[in-house]
C-alpha positions in Angstrom: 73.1 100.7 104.8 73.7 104.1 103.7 70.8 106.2 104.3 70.0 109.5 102.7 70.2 112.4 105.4 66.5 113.3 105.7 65.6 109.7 106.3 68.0 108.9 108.9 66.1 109.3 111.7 63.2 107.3 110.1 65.5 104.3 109.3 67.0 104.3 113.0 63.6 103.9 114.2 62.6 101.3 112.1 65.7 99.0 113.0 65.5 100.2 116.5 62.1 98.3 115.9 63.4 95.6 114.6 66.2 94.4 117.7 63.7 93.0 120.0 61.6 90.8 117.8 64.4 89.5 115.8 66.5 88.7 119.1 63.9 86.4 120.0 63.2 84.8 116.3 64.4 80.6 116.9 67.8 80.6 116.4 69.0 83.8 116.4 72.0 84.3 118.8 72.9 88.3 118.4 71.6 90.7 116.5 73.1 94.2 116.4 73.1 98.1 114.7 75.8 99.5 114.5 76.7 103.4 112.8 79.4 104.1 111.3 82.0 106.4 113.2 83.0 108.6 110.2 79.7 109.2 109.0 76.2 109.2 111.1 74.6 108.0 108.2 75.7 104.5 107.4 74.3 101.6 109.2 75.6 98.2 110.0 73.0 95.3 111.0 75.0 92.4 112.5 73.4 88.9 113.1 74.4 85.5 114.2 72.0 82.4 113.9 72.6 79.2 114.9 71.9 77.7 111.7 71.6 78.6 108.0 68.0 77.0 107.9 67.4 79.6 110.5 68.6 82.7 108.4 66.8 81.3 105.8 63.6 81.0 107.8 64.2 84.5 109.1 64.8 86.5 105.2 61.5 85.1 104.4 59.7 86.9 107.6 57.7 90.0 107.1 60.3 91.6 109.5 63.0 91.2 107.0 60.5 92.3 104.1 60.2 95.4 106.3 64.1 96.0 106.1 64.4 95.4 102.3 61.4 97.9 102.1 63.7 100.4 103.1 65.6 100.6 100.0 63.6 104.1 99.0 65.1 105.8 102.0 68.8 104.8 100.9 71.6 106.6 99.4 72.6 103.3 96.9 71.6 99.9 97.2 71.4 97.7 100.5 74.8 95.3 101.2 73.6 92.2 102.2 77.2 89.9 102.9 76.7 86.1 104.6 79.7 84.4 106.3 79.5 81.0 107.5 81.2 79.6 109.4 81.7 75.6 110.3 83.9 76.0 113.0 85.1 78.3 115.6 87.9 78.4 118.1 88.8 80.6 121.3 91.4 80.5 123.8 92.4 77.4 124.2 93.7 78.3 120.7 95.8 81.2 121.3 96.9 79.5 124.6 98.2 76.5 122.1 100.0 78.6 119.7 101.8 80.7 122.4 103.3 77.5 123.9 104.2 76.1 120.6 106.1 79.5 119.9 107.7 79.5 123.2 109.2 75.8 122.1 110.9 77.2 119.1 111.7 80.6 119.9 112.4 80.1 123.3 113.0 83.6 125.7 
């Protein structure tokens, strides 16, 4: 979200607002803002959910409605981008690759 100077503050507080609630909505697992380091103005809202039917559920609540209402206070048009994901990995992956490596390019 990039956010027109004057209405900065106003559209901190409303997603300040917004973190509580929609970190207890069913099936939400994180949901984050985030500001850009290079300019105070731009806005990043992060969210996991467990499911898509959840995301789903949760862009038809009034909260979200309230978000998309913020489009007068914006500099251009909201971003809205939706990764998912079917599978995820974490160490056990790394630890995997590292030993296959250390087979074939051995110290």
């Amino acid at each position: 979200m990039n956010v027109l100077p004057e209405k900065q503050k106003e559209v901190m507080q409303t997603l300040i607002s917004m973190v509580a609630p929609t970190g207890k909505e069913k099936g939400c697992l994180s949901f984050g803002i985030y500001t850009d380091i290079e300019n105070e103005n731009v806005f990043n809202l992060i969210s996991e959910w467990r499911t898509r039917k959840e995301l789903d559920y949760h862009m038809q609540s009034d909260r979200f409605s309230v978000l998309m209402g913020t489009k007068s206070l914006l500099a251009e048009p909201i971003k809205i981008q939706i990764f998912t994901i079917s599978s995820t990995e974490g160490m056990e992956a790394v630890n995997a690759v590292r030993k296959k490596m250390k087979r074939i390019f051995p110290r």
